[in-house]
Backbone as numpy.savetxt, mean C-alpha at the origin, in Angstrom:
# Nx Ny Nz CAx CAy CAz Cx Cy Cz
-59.92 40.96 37.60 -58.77 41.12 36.78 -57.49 41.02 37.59
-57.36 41.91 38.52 -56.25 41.28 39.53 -56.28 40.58 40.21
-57.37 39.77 40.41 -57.73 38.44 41.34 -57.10 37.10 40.30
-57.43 37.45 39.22 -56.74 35.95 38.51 -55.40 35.64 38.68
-54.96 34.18 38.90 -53.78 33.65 39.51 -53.18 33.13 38.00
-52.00 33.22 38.05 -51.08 32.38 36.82 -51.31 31.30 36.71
-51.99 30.38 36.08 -52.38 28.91 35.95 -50.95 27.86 35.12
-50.00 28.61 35.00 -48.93 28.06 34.25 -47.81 27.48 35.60
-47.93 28.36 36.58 -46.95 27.49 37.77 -47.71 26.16 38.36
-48.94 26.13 38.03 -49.68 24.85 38.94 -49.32 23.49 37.62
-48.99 23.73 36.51 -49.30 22.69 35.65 -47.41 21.99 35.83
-47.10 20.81 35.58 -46.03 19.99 35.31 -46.51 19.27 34.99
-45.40 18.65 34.70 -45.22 17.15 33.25 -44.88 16.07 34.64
-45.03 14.83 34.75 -44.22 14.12 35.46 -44.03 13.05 34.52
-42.68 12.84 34.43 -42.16 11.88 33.56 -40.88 11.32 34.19
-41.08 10.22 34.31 -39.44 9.37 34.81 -38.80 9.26 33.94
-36.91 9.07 34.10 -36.34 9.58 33.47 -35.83 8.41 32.21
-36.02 7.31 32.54 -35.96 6.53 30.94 -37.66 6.82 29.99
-38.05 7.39 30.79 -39.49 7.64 29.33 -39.19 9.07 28.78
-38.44 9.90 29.27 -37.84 11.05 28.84 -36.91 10.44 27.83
-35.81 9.89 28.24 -34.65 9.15 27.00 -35.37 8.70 25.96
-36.34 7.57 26.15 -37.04 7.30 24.99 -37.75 8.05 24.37
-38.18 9.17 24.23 -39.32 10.11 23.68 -37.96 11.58 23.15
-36.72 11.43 23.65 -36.05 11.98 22.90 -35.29 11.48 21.75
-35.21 10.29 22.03 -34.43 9.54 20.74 -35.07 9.46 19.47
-35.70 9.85 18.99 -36.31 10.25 17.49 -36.18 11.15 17.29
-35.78 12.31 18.20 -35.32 13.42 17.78 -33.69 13.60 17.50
-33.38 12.87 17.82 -32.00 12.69 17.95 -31.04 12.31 16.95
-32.46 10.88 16.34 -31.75 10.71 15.38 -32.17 11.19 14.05
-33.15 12.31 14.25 -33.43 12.84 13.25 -32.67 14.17 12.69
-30.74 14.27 13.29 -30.22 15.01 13.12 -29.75 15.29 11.67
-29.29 16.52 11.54 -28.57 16.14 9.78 -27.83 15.45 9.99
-27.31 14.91 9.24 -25.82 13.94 9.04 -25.10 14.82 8.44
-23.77 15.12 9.01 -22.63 15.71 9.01 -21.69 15.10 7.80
-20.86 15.76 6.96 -20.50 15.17 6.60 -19.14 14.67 6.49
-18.95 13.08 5.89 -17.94 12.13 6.76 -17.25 11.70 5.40
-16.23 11.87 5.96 -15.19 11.68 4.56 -14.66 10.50 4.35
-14.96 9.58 3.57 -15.03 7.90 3.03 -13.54 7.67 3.68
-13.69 6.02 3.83 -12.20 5.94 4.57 -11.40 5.95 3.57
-10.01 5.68 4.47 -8.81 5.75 3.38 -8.63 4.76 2.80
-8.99 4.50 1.47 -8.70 2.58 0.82 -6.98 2.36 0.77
-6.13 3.15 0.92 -4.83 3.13 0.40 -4.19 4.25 1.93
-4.26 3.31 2.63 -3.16 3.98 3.73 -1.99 4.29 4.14
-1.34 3.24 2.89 -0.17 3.48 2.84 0.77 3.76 1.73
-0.56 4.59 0.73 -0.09 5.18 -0.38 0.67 4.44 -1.08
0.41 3.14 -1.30 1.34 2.34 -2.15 0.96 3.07 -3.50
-0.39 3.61 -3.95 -0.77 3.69 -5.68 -0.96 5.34 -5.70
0.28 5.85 -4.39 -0.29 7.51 -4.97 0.23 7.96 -6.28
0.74 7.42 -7.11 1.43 7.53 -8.45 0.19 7.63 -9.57
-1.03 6.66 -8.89 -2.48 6.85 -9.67 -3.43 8.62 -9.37
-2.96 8.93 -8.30 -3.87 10.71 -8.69 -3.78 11.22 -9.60
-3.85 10.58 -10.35 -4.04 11.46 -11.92 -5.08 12.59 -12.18
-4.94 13.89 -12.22 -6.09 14.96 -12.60 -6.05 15.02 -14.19
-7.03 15.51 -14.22 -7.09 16.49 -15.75 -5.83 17.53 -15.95
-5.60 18.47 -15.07 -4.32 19.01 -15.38 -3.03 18.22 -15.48
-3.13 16.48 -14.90 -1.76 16.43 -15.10 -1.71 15.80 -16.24
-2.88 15.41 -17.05 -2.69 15.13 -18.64 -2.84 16.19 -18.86
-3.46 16.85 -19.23 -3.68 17.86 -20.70 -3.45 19.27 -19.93
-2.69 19.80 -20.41 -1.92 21.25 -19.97 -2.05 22.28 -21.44
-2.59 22.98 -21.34 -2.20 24.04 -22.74 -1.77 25.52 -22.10
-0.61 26.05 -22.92 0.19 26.46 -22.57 -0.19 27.77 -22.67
0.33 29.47 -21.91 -0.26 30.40 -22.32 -0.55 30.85 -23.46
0.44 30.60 -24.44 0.24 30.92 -25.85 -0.94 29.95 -26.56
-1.13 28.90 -26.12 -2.30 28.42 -27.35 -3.21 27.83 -26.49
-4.51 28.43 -26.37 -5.89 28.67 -25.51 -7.04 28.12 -26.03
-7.60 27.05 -25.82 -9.00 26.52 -26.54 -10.24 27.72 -25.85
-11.55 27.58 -26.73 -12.30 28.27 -25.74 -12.72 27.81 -24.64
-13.23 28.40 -23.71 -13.45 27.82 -22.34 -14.81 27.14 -22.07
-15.53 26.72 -23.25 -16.39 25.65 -23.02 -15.94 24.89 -23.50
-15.02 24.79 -24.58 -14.17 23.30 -24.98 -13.23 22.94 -23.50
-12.71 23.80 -23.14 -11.83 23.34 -21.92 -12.63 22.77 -20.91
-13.83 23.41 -20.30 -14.70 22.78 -19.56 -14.81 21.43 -20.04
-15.20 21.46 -21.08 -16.00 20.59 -21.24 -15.20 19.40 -21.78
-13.97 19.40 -22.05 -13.21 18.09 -22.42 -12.77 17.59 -20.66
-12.95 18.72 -19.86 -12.27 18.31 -18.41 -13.77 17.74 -18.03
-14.75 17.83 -17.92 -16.38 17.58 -17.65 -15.97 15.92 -18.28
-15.16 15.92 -19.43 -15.54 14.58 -20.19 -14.69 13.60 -19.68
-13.15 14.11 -19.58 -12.30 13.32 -18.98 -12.75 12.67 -18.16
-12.92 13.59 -16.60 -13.42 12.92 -15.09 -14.52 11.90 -15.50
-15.75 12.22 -16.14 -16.69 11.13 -16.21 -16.38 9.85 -16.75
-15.43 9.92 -17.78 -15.33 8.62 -18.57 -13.80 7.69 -17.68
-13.27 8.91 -16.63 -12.30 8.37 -16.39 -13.33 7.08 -14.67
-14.13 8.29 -14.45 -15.01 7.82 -12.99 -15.69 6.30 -13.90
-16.14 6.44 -15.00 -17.24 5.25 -15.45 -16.55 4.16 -15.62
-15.31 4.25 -16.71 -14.64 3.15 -17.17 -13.84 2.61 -15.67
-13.32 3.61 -14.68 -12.56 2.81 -13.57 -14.02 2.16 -12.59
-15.15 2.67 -12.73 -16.57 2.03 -12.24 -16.48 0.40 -12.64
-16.77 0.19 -14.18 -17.25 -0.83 -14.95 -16.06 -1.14 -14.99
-14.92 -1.13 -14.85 -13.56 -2.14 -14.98 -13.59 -3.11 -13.79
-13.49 -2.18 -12.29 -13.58 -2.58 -11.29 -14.61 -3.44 -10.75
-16.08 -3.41 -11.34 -17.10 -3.96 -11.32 -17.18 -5.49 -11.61
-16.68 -5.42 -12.87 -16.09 -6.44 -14.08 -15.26 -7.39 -13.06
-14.01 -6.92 -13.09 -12.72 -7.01 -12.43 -12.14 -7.41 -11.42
-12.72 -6.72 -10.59 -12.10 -6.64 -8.77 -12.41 -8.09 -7.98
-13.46 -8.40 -8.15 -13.98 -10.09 -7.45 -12.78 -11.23 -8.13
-12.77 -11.12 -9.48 -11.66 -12.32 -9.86 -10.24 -11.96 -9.65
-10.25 -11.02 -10.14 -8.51 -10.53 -9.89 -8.22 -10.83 -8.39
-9.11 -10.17 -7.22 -9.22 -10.57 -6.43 -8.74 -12.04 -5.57
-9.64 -12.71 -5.99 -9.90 -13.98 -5.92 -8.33 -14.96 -6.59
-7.72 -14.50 -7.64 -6.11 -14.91 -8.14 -5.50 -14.27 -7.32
-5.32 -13.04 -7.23 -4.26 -12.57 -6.39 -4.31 -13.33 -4.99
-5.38 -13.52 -4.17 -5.92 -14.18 -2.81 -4.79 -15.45 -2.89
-5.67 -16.13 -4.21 -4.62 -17.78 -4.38 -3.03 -17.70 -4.75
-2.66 -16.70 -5.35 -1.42 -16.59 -5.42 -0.56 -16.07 -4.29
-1.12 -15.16 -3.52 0.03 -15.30 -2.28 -0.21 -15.82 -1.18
-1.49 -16.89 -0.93 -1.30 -17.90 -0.28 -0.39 -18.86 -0.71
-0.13 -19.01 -1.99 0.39 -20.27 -2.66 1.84 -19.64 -1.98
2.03 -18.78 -2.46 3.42 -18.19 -2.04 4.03 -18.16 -0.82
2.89 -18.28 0.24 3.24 -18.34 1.54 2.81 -19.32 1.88
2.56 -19.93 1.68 3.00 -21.15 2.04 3.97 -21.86 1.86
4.75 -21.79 0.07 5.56 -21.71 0.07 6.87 -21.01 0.55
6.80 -20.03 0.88 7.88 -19.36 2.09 7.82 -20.17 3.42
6.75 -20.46 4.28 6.55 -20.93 4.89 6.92 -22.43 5.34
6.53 -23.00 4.44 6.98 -24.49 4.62 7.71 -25.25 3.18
8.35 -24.57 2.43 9.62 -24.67 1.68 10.82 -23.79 1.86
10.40 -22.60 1.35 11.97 -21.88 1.87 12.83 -21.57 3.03
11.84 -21.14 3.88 12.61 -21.02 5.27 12.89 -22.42 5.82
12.39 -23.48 5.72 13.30 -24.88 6.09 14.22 -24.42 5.33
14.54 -25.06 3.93 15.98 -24.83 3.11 16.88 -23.89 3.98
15.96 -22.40 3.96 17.06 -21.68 4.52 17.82 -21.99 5.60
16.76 -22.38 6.32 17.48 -22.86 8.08 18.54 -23.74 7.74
17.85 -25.05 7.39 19.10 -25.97 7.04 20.06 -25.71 6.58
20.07 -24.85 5.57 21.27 -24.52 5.03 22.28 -23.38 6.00
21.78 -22.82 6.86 22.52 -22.07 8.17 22.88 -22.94 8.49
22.36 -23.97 9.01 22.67 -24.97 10.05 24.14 -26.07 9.45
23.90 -26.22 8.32 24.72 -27.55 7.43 26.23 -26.39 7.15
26.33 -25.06 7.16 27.20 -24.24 6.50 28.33 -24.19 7.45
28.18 -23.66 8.86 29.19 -23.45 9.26 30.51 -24.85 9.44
29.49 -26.37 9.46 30.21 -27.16 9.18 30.92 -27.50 7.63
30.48 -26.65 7.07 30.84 -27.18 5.49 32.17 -25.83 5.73
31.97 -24.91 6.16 32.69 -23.76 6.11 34.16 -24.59 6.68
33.94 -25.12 7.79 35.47 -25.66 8.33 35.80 -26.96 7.65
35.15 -27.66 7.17 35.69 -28.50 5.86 36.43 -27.69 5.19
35.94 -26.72 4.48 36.33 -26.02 3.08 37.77 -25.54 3.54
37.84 -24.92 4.70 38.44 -24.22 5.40 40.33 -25.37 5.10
39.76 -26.32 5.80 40.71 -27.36 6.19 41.22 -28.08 4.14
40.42 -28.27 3.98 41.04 -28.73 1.83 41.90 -27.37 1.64
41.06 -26.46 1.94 42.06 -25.03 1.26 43.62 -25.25 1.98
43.54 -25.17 3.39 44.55 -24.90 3.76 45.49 -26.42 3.45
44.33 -27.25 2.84 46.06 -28.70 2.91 46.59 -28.16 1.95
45.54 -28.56 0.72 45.76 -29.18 -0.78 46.05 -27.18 -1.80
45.12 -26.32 -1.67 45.52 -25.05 -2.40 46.66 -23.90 -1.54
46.27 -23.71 -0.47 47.67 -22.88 0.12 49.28 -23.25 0.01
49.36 -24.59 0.06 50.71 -25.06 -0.45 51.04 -24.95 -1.74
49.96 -25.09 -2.84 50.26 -25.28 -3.95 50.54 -23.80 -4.74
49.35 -22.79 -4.34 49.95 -21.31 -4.45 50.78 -20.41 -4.17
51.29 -21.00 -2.68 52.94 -20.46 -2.24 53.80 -20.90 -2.81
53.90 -21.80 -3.25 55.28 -22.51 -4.20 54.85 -21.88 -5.53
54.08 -21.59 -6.16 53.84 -21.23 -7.42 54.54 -20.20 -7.31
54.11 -19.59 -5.93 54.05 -17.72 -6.34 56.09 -17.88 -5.86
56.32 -18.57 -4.83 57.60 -18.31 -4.71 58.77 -18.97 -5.70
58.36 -19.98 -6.78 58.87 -20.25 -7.80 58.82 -18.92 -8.82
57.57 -18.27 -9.70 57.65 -17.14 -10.18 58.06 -16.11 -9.70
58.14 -15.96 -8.57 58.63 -14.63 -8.05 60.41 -14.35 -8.76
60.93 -15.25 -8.51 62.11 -15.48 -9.77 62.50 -14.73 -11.31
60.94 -15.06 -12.04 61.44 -15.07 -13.25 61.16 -13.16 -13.54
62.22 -13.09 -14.73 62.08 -11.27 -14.68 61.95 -11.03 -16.13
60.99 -10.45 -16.31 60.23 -10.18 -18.16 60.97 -8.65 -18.38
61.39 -8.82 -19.62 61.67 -7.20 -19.98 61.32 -7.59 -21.40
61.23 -6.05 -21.80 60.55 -5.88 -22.91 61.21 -5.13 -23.66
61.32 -5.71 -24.92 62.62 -4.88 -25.86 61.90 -5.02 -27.04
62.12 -3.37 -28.07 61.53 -3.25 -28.66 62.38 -3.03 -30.54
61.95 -3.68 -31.29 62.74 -3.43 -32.63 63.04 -2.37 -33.19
């Protein structure tokens, strides 16, 4: 009885260390999954005007109170039909609308691209010479003709007399 030796210090495992890695990785990935909050489809809150709740339609006021399984349960009805119909709209929906919107602001940019911003340029470019044309007619043909106007009328004197 006190002669027997611990037989648990003589025993080891020998295992090199990528057959260790591999023989842990099933355990590893047999972790729970944590949970991960869907990305943001709208990052830049262009449609936060769409959070629409149940309270921000239908409000009843302290004085007039449905019972509280009608209240449940029209809010139970709202969310579902609001979750199904924006489901099956989007379902319906989202690929073609998609697909127009796609072609329409390519069309558009391209058109910006290689119609408007030429025009625009050119038209920077063609202006400041049109500007000193304009510049030069004003000052022949209208500045002479409005100083003499104005220094001919400056003359005449209106009074007003009454019966």
């Amino acid at each position: 009885m006190g002669v027997e030796k611990d037989r648990r210090s003589d025993t080891s495992i020998m295992m090199d260390e990528d057959e260790f890695n591999r023989s842990i990785e099933p355990m590893l990935a047999k972790k729970e999954k944590l949970h991960v909050e869907p990305p943001d489809r709208d990052p830049s809150g262009m449609n936060a005007h769409l959070k629409v709740g149940f309270d921000d339609v239908i409000a009843e006021p302290l004085s007039t109170h449905s019972f509280d399984r009608v209240w449940i349960g029209s809010h139970a009805v709202f969310e579902l039909a609001k979750y199904v119909f924006y489901r099956v709209l989007t379902t319906l929906l989202a690929v073609p609308m998609a697909f127009l919107l796609g072609l329409v602001f390519g069309v558009l940019s391209c058109i910006h691209v290689w119609v408007v911003m030429p025009l625009i340029q050119s038209f920077l470019m063609v202006l400041p010479s049109a500007r000193v044309v304009w510049r030069s007619l004003t000052d022949m043909f209208l500045s002479p003709l409005f100083q003499s106007m104005g220094k001919s009328l400056s003359l005449v004197h209106v009074e007003t007399t009454y019966n």
